[in-house]
C-alpha positions as CSV (number, residue, x, y, z in Angstrom):
1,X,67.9,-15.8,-19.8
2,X,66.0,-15.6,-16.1
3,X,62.8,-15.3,-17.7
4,X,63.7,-18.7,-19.7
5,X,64.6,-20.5,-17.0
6,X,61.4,-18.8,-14.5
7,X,58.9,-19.7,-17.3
8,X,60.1,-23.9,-17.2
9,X,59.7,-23.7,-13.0
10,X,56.0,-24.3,-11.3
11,X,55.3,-22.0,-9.0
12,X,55.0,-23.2,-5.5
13,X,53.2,-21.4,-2.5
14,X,55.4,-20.1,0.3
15,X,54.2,-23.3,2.6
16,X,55.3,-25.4,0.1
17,X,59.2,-23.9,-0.3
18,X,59.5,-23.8,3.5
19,X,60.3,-27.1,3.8
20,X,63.0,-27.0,1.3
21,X,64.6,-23.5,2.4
22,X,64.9,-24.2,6.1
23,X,67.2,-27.1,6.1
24,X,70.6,-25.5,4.4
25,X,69.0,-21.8,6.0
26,X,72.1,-21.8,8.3
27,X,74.3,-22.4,5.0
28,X,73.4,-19.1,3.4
29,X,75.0,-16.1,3.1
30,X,72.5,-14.1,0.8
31,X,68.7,-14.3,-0.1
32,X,67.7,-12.3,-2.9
33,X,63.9,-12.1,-3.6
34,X,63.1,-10.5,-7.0
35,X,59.4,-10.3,-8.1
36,X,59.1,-12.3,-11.0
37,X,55.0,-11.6,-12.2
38,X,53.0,-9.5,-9.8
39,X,49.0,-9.3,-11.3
40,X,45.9,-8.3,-9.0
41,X,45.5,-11.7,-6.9
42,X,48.8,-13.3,-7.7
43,X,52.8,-12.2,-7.2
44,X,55.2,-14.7,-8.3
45,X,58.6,-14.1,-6.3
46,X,61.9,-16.1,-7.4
47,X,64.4,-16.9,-4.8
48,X,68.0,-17.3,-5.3
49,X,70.2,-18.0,-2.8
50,X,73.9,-18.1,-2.1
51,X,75.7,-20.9,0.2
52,X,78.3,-20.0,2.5
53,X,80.0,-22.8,1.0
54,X,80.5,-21.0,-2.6
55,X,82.8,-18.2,-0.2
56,X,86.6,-18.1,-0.6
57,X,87.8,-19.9,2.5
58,X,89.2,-17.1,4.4
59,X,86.0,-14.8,3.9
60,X,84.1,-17.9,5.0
61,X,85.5,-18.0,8.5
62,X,84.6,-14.7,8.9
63,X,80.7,-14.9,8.3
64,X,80.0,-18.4,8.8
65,X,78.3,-17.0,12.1
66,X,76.6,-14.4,10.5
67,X,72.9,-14.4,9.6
68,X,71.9,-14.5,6.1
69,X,71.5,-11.2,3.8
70,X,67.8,-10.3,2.6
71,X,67.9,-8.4,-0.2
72,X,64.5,-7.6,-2.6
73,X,64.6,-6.4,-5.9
74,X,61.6,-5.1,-7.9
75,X,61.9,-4.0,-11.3
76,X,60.9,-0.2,-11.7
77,X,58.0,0.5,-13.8
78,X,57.9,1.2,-17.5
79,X,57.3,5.1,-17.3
80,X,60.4,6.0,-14.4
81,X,62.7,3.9,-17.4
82,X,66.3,5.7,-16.8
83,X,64.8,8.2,-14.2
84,X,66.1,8.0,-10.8
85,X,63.4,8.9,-8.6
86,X,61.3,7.4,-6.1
87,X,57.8,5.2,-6.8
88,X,55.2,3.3,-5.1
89,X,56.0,-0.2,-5.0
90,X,52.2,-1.3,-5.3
91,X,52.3,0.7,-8.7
Protein backbone atom coordinates (compact mmCIF):
# COMPACT_ATOMS: atom_id res chain seq x y z
CA UNK A 1 0.00 0.00 0.00
CA UNK A 2 3.18 2.41 0.77
CA UNK A 3 4.71 1.65 -2.44
CA UNK A 4 1.19 2.87 -4.10
CA UNK A 5 1.00 5.85 -2.43
CA UNK A 6 5.27 6.59 -2.77
CA UNK A 7 5.01 5.82 -6.62
CA UNK A 8 1.94 8.89 -7.06
CA UNK A 9 4.49 11.50 -4.83
CA UNK A 10 7.45 13.50 -6.79
CA UNK A 11 10.35 13.33 -5.22
CA UNK A 12 11.80 16.50 -3.81
CA UNK A 13 15.46 17.26 -2.82
CA UNK A 14 16.18 17.71 0.86
CA UNK A 15 16.40 21.76 0.28
CA UNK A 16 13.20 21.69 -1.07
CA UNK A 17 11.33 19.72 2.03
CA UNK A 18 13.13 21.91 4.54
CA UNK A 19 10.97 24.55 4.22
CA UNK A 20 7.99 22.54 4.80
CA UNK A 21 9.46 20.30 7.79
CA UNK A 22 10.73 23.08 9.89
CA UNK A 23 7.64 25.05 10.60
CA UNK A 24 5.49 22.26 12.72
CA UNK A 25 9.33 20.62 13.74
CA UNK A 26 8.50 21.63 17.27
CA UNK A 27 5.08 19.70 16.84
CA UNK A 28 6.61 16.27 16.40
CA UNK A 29 7.05 13.53 18.39
CA UNK A 30 8.61 10.95 15.85
CA UNK A 31 10.45 11.09 12.47
CA UNK A 32 10.83 7.99 10.73
CA UNK A 33 13.06 7.91 7.63
CA UNK A 34 12.66 4.69 5.54
CA UNK A 35 14.67 4.35 2.22
CA UNK A 36 12.24 4.10 -0.36
CA UNK A 37 14.60 3.43 -3.80
CA UNK A 38 18.38 3.58 -3.27
CA UNK A 39 20.31 3.10 -7.02
CA UNK A 40 24.09 4.24 -7.66
CA UNK A 41 23.49 8.23 -7.85
CA UNK A 42 20.11 8.50 -6.41
CA UNK A 43 18.36 7.40 -2.74
CA UNK A 44 14.84 8.24 -2.42
CA UNK A 45 13.97 8.47 1.43
CA UNK A 46 10.10 8.88 2.57
CA UNK A 47 9.43 10.73 5.73
CA UNK A 48 6.60 10.26 7.96
CA UNK A 49 6.06 12.07 10.78
CA UNK A 50 3.98 12.01 13.88
CA UNK A 51 2.49 15.34 15.61
CA UNK A 52 2.47 15.71 19.15
CA UNK A 53 -1.02 16.68 18.62
CA UNK A 54 -2.18 12.97 17.58
CA UNK A 55 -0.86 11.97 21.59
CA UNK A 56 -3.53 11.10 24.17
CA UNK A 57 -3.68 14.32 26.27
CA UNK A 58 -2.07 13.07 29.42
CA UNK A 59 0.99 11.53 27.51
CA UNK A 60 1.11 14.84 25.63
CA UNK A 61 1.94 16.89 28.66
CA UNK A 62 4.53 14.78 29.34
CA UNK A 63 6.74 15.13 26.03
CA UNK A 64 5.51 18.19 24.63
CA UNK A 65 9.13 19.42 25.72
CA UNK A 66 10.76 16.71 24.45
CA UNK A 67 12.75 16.64 21.17
CA UNK A 68 11.50 14.67 18.34
CA UNK A 69 12.42 10.76 17.83
CA UNK A 70 14.70 9.85 14.69
CA UNK A 71 14.18 6.63 13.80
CA UNK A 72 15.61 5.01 10.16
CA UNK A 73 14.54 2.00 8.72
CA UNK A 74 16.16 0.24 5.80
CA UNK A 75 14.75 -2.83 4.37
CA UNK A 76 17.35 -5.88 4.67
CA UNK A 77 18.55 -7.20 1.55
CA UNK A 78 17.09 -10.08 -0.47
CA UNK A 79 19.73 -12.91 0.49
CA UNK A 80 19.69 -12.21 4.77
CA UNK A 81 15.45 -12.85 4.08
CA UNK A 82 14.44 -14.36 7.69
CA UNK A 83 18.14 -14.40 8.92
CA UNK A 84 18.95 -12.27 11.86
CA UNK A 85 22.40 -11.20 11.39
CA UNK A 86 24.21 -8.14 10.76
CA UNK A 87 24.92 -6.43 7.05
CA UNK A 88 26.46 -3.53 5.45
CA UNK A 89 24.07 -0.91 4.93
CA UNK A 90 25.77 0.29 1.59
CA UNK A 91 25.02 -3.41 0.33
Amino acid sequence: MKKKENDLKIPLTLQQQMPTLQEPYENFYDINLHIYRATKNLTIIDIRYYPKSSLDKEYRQKVIHNEPMFHYKTATPPWLSGKKIKFDINW
